[in-house]
C-alpha positions as CSV (number, residue, x, y, z in Angstrom):
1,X,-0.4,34.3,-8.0
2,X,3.4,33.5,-7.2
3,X,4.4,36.8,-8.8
4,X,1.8,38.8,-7.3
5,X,3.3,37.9,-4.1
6,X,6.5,38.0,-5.2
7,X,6.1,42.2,-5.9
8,X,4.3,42.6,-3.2
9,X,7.4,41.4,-0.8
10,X,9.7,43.2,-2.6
11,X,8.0,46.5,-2.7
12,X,7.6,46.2,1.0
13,X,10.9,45.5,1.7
14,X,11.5,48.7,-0.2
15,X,9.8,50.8,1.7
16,X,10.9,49.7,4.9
17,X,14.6,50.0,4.0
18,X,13.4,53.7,3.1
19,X,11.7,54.1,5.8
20,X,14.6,52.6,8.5
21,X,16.8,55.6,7.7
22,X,14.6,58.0,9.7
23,X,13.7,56.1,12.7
24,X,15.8,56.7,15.9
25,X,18.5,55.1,16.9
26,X,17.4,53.2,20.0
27,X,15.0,51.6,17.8
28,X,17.4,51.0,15.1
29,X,19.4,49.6,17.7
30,X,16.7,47.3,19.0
31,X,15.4,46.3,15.7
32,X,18.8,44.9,14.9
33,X,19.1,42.8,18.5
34,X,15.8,41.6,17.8
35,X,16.7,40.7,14.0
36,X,20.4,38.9,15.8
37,X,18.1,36.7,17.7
38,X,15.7,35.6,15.2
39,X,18.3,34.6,13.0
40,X,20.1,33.1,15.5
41,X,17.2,31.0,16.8
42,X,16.8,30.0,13.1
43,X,20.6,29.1,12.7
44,X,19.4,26.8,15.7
45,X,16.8,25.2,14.1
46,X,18.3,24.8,10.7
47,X,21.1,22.7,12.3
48,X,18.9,20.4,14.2
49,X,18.3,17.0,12.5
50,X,15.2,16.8,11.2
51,X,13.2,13.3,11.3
52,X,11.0,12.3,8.7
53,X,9.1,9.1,8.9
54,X,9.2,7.2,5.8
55,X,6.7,4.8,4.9
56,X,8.3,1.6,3.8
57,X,5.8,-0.2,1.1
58,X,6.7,-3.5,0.0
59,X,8.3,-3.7,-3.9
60,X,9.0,0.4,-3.2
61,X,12.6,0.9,-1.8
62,X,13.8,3.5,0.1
63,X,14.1,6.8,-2.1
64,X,17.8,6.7,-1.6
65,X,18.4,3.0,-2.6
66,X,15.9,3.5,-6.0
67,X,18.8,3.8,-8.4
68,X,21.3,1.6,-6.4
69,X,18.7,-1.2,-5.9
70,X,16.5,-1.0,-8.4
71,X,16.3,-5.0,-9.9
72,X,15.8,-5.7,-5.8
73,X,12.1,-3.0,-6.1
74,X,11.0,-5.0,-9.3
75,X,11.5,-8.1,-8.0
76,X,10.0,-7.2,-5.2
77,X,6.3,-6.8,-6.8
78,X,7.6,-9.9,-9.1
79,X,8.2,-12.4,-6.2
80,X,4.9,-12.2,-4.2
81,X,2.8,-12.3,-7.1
82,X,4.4,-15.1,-8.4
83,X,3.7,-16.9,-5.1
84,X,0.3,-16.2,-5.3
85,X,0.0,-17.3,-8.6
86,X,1.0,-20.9,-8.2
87,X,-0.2,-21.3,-4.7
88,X,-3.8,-20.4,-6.0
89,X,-2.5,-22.9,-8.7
90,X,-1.9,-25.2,-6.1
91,X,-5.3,-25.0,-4.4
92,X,-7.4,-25.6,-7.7
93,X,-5.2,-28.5,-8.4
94,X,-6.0,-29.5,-4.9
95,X,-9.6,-29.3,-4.7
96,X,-9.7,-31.3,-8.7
97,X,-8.0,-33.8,-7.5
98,X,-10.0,-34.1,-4.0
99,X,-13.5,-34.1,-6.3
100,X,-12.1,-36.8,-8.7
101,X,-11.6,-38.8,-5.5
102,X,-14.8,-38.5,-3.7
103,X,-16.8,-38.7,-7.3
104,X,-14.5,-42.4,-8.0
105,X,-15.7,-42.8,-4.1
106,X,-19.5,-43.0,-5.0
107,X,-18.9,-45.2,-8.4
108,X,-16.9,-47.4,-6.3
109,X,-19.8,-47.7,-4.1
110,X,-22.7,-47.7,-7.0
111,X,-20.5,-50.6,-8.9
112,X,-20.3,-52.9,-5.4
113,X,-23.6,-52.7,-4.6
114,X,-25.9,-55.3,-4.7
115,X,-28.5,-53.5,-6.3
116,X,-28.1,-53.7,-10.6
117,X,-27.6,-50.5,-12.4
118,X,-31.3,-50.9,-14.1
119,X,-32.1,-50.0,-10.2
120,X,-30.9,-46.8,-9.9
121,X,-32.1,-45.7,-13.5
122,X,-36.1,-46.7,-12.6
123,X,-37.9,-43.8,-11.8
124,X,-39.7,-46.0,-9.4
125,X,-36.7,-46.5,-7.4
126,X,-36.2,-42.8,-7.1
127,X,-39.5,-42.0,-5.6
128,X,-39.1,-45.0,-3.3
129,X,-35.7,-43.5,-2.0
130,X,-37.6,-40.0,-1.5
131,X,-39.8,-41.9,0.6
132,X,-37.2,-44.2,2.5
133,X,-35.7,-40.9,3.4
134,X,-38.7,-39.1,5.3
């Protein structure tokens, strides 16, 4: 498709430097006033700095610091994961430790009650709590 285009420019561009030698002069001499502007309204353009915004992604470095900073872009992904890692570490060990405490809680209280163990093993006992409790 590129070459298609590509010969189609060129061939026009043929025939319209053919066909510029037999056009008047007035218009020849407009034609090349109008051609001075456009190029210098493009030499305008071309010198004007251009902005780009850049999206800055953490772990992904500017595209010109890649090759100067490259360690800083792997570490970058390394770091917050790591972080993650043991503070979701941090959170089971946490929430073991908290249910070791409450479930040594409720032995504590089972062992200093007055009630004997043989109690709380009796079915009896269960259905008689069921009915303490409506």
């Amino acid at each position: 498709m590129k070459t298609k285009e590509l010969d189609l420019a060129y061939k026009l561009r043929h025939a319209l430097d053919e066909s510029s030698n037999d056009l008047p002069k007035n218009i020849c001499e407009r034609l090349a006033s109008a051609r001075n502007l456009a190029l210098s309204h493009k030499k305008a353009e071309s010198t004007a700095a251009v902005l780009v915004p850049h999206v800055a992604l953490a772990g992904h470095p500017a595209p010109s610091t890649h090759k100067r900073f490259s360690w800083i872009a792997r570490m970058g992904m390394a770091v917050p994961l790591a972080v993650l890692f043991f503070g979701l570490m941090g959170i089971y060990q946490f929430e073991q430790r908290q249910q070791i405490i409450e479930s040594a809680a409720i032995d504590a209280a089972v062992l200093s009650d007055d009630l004997p163990i043989s109690a709380y093993l009796d079915s009896g006992f269960n259905a008689f709590l069921a009915k303490a409790e409506d």
